[in-house]
N, CA, C and O atoms as a GROMACS GRO file, in nm:
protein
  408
    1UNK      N    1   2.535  -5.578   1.955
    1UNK     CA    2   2.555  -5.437   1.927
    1UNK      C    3   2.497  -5.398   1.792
    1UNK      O    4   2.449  -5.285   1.779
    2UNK      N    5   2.498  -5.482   1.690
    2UNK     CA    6   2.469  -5.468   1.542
    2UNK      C    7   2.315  -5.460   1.552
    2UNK      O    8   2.252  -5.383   1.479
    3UNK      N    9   2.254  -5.540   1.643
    3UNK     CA   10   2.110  -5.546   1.694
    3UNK      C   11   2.070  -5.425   1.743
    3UNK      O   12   1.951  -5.417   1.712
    4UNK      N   13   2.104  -5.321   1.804
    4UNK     CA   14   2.052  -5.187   1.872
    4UNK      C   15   2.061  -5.140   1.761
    4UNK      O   16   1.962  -5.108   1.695
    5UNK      N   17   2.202  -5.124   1.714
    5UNK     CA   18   2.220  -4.999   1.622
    5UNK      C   19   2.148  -5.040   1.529
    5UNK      O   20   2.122  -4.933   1.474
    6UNK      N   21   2.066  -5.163   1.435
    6UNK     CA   22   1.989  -5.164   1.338
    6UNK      C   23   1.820  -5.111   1.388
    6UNK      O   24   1.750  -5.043   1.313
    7UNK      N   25   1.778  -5.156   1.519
    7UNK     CA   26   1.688  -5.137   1.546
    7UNK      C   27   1.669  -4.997   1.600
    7UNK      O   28   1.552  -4.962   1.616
    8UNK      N   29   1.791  -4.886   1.640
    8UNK     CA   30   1.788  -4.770   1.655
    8UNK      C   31   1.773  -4.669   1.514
    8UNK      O   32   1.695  -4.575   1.502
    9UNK      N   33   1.879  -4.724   1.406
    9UNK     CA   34   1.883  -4.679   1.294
    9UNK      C   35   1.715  -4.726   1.178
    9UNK      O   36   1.698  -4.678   1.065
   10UNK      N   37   1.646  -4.796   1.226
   10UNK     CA   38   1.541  -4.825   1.195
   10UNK      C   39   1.415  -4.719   1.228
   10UNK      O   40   1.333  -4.678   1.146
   11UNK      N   41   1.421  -4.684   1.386
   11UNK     CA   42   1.357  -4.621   1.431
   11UNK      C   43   1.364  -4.461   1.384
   11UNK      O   44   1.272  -4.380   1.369
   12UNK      N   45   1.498  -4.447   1.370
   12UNK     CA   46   1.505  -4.295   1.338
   12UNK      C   47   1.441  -4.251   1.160
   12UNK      O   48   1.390  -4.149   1.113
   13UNK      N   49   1.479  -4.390   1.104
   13UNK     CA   50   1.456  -4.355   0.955
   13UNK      C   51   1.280  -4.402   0.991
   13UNK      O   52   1.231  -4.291   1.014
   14UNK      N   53   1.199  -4.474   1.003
   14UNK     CA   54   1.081  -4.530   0.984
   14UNK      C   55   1.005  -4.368   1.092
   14UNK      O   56   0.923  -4.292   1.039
   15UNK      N   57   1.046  -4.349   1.214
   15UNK     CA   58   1.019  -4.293   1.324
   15UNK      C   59   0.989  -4.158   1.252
   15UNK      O   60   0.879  -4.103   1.262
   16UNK      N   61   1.078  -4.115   1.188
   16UNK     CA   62   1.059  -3.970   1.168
   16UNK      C   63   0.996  -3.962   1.049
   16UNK      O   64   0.944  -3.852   1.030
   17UNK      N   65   0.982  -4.047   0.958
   17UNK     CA   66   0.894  -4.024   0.825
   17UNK      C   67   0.792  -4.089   0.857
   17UNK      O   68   0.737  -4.045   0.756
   18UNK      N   69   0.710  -4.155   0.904
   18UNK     CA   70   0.572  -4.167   0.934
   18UNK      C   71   0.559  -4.048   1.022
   18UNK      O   72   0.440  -4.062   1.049
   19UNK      N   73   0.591  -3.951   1.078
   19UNK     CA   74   0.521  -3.887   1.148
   19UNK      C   75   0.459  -3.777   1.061
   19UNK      O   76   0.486  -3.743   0.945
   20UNK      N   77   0.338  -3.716   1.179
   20UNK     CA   78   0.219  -3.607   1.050
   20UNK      C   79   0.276  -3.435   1.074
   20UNK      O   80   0.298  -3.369   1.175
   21UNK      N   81   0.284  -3.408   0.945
   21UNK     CA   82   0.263  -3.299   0.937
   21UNK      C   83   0.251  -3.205   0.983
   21UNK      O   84   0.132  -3.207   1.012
   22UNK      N   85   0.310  -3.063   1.032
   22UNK     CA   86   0.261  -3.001   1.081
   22UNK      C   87   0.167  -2.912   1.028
   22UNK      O   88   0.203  -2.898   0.911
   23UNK      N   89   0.060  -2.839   1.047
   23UNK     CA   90   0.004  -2.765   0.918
   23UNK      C   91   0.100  -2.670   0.936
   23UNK      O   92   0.168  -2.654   1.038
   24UNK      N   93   0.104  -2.585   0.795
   24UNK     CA   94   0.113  -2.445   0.785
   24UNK      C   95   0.066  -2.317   0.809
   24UNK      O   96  -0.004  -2.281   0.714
   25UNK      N   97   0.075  -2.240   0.890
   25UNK     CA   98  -0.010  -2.122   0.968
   25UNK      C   99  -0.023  -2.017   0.876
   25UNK      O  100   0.069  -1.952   0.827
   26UNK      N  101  -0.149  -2.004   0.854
   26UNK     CA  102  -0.223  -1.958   0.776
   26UNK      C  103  -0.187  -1.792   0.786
   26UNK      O  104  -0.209  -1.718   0.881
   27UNK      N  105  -0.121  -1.756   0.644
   27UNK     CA  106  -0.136  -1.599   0.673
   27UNK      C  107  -0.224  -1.484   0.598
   27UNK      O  108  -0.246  -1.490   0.477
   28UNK      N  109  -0.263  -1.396   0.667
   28UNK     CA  110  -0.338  -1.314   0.550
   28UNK      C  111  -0.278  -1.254   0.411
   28UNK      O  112  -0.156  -1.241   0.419
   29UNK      N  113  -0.305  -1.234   0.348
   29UNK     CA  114  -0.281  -1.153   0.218
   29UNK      C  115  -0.221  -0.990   0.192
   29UNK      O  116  -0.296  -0.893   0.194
   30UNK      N  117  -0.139  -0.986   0.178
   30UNK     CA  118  -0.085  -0.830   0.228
   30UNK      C  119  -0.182  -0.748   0.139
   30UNK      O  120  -0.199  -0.776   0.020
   31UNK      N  121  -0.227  -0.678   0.183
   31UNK     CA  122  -0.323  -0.521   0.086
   31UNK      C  123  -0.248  -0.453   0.069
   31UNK      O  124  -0.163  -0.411   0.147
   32UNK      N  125  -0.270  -0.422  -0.064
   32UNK     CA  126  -0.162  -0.298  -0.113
   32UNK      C  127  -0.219  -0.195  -0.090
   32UNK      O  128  -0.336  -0.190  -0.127
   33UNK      N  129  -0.157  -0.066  -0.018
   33UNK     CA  130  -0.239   0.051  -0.039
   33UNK      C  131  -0.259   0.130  -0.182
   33UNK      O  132  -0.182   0.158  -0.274
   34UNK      N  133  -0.391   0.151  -0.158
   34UNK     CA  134  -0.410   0.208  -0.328
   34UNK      C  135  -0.306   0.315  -0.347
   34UNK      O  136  -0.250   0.361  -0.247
   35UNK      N  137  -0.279   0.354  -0.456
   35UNK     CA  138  -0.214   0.483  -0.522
   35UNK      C  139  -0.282   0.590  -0.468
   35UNK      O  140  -0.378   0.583  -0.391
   36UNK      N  141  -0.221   0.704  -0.520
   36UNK     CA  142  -0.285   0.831  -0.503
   36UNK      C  143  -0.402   0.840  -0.613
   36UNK      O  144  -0.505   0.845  -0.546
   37UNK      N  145  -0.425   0.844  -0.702
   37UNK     CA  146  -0.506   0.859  -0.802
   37UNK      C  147  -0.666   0.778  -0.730
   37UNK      O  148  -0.770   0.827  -0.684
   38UNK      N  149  -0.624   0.651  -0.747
   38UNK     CA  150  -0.745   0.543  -0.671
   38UNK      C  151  -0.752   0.616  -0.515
   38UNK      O  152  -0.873   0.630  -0.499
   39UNK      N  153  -0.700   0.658  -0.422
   39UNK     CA  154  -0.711   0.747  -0.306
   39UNK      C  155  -0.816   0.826  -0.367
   39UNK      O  156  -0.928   0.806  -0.321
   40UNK      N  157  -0.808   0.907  -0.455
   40UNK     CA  158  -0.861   1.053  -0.487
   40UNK      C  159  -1.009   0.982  -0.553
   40UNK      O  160  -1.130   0.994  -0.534
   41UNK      N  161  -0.957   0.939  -0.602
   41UNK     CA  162  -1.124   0.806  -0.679
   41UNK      C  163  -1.200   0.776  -0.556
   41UNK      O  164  -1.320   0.801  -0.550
   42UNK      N  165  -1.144   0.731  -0.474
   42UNK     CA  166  -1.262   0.659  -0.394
   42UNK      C  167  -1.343   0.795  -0.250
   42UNK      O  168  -1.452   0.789  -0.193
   43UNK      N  169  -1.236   0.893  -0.236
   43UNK     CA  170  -1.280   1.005  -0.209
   43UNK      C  171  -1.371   1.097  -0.297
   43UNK      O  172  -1.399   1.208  -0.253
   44UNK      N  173  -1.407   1.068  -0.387
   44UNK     CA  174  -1.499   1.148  -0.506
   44UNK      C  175  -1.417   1.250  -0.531
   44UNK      O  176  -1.482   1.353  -0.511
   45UNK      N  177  -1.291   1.278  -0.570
   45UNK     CA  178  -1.218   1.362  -0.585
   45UNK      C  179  -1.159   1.392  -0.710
   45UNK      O  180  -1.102   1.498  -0.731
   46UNK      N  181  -1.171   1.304  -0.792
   46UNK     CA  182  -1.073   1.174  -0.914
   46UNK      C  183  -1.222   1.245  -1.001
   46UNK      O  184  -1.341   1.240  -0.967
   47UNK      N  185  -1.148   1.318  -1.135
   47UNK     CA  186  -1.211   1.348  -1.204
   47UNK      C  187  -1.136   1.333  -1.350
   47UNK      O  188  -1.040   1.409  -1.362
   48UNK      N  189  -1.160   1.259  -1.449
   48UNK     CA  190  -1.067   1.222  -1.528
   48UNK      C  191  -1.071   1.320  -1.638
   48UNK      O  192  -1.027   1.287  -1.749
   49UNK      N  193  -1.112   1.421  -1.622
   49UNK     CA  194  -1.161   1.556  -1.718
   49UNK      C  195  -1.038   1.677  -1.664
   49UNK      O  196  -0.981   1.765  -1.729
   50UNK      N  197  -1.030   1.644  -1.543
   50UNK     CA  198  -0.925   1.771  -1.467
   50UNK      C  199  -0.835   1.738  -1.429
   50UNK      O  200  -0.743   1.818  -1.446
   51UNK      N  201  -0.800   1.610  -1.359
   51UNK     CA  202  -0.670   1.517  -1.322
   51UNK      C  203  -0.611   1.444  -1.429
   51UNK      O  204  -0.686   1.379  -1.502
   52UNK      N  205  -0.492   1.444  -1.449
   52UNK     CA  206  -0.444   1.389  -1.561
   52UNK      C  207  -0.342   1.268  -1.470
   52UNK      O  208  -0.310   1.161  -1.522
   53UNK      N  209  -0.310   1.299  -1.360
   53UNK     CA  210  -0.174   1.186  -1.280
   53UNK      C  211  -0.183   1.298  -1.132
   53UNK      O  212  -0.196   1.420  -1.120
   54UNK      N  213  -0.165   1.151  -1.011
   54UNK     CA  214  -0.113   1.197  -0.874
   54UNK      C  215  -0.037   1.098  -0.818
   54UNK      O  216  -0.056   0.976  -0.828
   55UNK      N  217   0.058   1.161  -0.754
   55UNK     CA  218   0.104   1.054  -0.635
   55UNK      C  219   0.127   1.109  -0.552
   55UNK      O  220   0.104   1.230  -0.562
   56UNK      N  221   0.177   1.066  -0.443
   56UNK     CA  222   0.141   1.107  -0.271
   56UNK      C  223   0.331   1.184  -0.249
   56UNK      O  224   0.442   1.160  -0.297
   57UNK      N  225   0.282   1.262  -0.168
   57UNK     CA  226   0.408   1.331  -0.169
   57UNK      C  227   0.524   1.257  -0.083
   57UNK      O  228   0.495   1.228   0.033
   58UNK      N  229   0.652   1.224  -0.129
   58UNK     CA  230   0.733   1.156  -0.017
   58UNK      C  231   0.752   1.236   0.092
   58UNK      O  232   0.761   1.358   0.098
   59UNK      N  233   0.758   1.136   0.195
   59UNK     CA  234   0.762   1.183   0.372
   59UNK      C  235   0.615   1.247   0.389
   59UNK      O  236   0.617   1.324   0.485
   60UNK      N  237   0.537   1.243   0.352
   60UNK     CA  238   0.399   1.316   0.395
   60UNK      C  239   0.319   1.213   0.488
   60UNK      O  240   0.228   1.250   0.562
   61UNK      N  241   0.381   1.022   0.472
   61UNK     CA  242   0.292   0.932   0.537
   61UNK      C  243   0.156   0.965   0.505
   61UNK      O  244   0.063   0.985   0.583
   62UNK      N  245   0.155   0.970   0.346
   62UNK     CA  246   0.072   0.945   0.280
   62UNK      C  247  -0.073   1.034   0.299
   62UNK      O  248  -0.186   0.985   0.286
   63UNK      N  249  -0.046   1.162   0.331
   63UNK     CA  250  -0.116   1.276   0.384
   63UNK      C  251  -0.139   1.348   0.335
   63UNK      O  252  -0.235   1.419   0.363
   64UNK      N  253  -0.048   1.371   0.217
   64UNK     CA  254  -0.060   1.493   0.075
   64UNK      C  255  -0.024   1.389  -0.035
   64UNK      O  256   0.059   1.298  -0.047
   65UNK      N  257  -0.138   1.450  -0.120
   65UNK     CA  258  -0.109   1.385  -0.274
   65UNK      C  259  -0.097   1.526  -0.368
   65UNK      O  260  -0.170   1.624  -0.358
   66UNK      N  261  -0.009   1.512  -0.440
   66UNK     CA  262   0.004   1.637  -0.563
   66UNK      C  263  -0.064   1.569  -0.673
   66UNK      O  264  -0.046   1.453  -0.710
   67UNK      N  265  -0.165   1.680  -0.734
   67UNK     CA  266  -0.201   1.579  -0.896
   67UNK      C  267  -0.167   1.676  -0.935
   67UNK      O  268  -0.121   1.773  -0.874
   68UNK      N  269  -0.198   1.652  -1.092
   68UNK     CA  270  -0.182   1.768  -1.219
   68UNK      C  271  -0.312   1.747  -1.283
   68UNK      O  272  -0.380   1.644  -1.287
   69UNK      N  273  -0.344   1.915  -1.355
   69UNK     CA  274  -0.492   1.930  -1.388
   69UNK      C  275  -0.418   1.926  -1.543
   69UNK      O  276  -0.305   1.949  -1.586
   70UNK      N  277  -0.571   1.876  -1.612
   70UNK     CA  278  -0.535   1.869  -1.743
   70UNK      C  279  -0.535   2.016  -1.814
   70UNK      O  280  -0.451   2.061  -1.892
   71UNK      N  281  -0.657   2.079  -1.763
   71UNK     CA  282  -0.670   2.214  -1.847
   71UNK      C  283  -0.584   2.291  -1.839
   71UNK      O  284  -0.562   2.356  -1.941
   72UNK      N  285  -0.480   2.325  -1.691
   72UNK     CA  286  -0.408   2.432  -1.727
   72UNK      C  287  -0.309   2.341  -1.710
   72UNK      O  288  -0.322   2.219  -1.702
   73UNK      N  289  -0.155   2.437  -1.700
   73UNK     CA  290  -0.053   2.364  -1.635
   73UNK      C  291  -0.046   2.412  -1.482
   73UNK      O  292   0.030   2.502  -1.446
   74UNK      N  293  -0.114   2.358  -1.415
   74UNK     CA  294  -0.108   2.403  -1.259
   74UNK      C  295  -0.114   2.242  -1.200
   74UNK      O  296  -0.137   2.144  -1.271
   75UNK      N  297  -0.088   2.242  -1.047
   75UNK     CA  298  -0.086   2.164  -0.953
   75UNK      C  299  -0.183   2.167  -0.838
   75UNK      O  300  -0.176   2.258  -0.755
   76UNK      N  301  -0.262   2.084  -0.830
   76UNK     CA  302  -0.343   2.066  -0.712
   76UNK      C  303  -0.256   2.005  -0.577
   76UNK      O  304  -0.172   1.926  -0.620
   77UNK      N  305  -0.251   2.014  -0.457
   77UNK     CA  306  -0.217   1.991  -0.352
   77UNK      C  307  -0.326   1.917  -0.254
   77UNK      O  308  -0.395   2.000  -0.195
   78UNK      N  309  -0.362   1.775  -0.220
   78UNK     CA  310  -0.486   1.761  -0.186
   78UNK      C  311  -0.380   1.688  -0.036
   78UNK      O  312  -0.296   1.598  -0.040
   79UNK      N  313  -0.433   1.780   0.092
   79UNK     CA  314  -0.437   1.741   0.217
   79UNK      C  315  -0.535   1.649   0.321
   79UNK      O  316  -0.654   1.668   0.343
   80UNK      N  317  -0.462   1.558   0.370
   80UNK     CA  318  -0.558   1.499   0.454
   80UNK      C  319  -0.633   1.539   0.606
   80UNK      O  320  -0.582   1.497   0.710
   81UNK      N  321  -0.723   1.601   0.610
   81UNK     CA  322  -0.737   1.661   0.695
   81UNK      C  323  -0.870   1.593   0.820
   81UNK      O  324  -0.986   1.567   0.789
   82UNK      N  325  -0.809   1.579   0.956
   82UNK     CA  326  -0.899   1.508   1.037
   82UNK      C  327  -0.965   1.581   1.134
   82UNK      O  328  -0.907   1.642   1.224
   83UNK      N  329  -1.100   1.577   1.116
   83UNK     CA  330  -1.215   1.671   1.205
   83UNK      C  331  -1.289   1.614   1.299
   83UNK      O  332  -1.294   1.491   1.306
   84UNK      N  333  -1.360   1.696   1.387
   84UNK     CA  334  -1.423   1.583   1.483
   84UNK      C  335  -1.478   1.477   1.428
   84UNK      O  336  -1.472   1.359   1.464
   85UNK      N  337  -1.566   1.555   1.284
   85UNK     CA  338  -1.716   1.502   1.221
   85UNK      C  339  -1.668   1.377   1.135
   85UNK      O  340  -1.730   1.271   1.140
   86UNK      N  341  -1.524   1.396   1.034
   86UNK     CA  342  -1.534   1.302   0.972
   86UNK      C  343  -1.402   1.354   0.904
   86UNK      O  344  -1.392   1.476   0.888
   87UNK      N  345  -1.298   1.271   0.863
   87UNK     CA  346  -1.124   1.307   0.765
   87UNK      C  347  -1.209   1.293   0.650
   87UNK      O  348  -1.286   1.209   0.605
   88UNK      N  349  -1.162   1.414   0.617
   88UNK     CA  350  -1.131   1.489   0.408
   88UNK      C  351  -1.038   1.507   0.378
   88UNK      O  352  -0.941   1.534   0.448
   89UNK      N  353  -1.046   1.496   0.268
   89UNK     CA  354  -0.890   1.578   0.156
   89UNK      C  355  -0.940   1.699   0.112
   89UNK      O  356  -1.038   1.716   0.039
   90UNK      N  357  -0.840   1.811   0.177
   90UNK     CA  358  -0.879   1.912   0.195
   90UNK      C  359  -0.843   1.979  -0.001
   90UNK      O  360  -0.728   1.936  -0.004
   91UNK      N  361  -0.855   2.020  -0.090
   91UNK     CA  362  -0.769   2.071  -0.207
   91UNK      C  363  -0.726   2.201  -0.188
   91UNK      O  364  -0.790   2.285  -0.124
   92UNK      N  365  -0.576   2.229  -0.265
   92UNK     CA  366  -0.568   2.377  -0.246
   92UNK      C  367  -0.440   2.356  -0.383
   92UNK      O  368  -0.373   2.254  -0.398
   93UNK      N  369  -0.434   2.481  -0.472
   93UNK     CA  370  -0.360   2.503  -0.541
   93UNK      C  371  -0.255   2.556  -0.567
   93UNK      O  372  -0.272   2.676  -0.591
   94UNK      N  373  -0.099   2.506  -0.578
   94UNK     CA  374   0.013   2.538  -0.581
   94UNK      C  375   0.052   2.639  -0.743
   94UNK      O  376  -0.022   2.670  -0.836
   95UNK      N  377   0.190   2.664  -0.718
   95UNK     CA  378   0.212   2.767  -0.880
   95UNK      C  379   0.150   2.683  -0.977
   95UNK      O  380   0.135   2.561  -0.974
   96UNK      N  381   0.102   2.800  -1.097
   96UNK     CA  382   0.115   2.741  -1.235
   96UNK      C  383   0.229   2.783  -1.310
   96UNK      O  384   0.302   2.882  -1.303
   97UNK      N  385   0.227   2.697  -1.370
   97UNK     CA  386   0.343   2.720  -1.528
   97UNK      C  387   0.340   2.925  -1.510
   97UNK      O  388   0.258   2.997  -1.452
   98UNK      N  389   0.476   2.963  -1.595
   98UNK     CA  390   0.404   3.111  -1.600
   98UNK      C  391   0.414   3.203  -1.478
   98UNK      O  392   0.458   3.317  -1.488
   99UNK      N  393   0.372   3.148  -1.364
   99UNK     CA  394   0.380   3.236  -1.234
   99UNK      C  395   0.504   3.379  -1.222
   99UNK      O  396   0.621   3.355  -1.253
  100UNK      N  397   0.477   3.472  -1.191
  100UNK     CA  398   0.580   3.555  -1.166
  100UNK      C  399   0.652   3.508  -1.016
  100UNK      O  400   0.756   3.566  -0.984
  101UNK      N  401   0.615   3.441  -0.957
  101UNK     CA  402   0.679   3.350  -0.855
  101UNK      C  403   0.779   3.252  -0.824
  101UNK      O  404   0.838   3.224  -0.720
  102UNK      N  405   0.783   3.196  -0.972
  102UNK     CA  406   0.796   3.068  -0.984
  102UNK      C  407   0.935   3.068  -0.956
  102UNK      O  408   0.997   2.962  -0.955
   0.00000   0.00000   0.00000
């Protein structure tokens, strides 16, 4: 009996550590989506003379970005807009500072 159980207890310790490796499954690299600013950059939109800061509006799924212009105190509103021909960011301008609206 001392004979199995050494030659069983042998097998399990020798048995399972010589065996190979499994590899590790290879995963891709998560991409961060750019910011709003780098969005507006790579759209030729990003002008560092008139934009001072943007970020994408929450709940828009990343469809509207608000920036701020340096010269006045106003807000740009830049929409994503999809056409037969080709998706733009459409711009359009919200209140400024001042507004009798506001």
């Amino acid at each position: 009996m001392k004979s199995i159980t050494t030659v069983l207890l042998c097998f399990l310790i020798l048995g399972c550590g010589s065996r190979d490796k499994l590899p590790i499954p290879a995963t891709k690299a998560i991409n961060a989506l750019p910011d709003a600013m780098a969005t507006l950059s790579n759209a030729g939109l990003w002008n560092e003379n008139e934009l001072s800061g943007a970020e994408f509006l929450e709940n828009s799924d990343r469809s509207m970005i608000v920036a701020n212009l340096t010269s006045v105190p106003c807000r740009m509103v830049f929409s994503y807009v999809k056409t037969s021909n080709h998706p733009y960011w459409m711009p359009s301008q919200i209140a400024c500072e001042g507004d009798e609206n506001d």
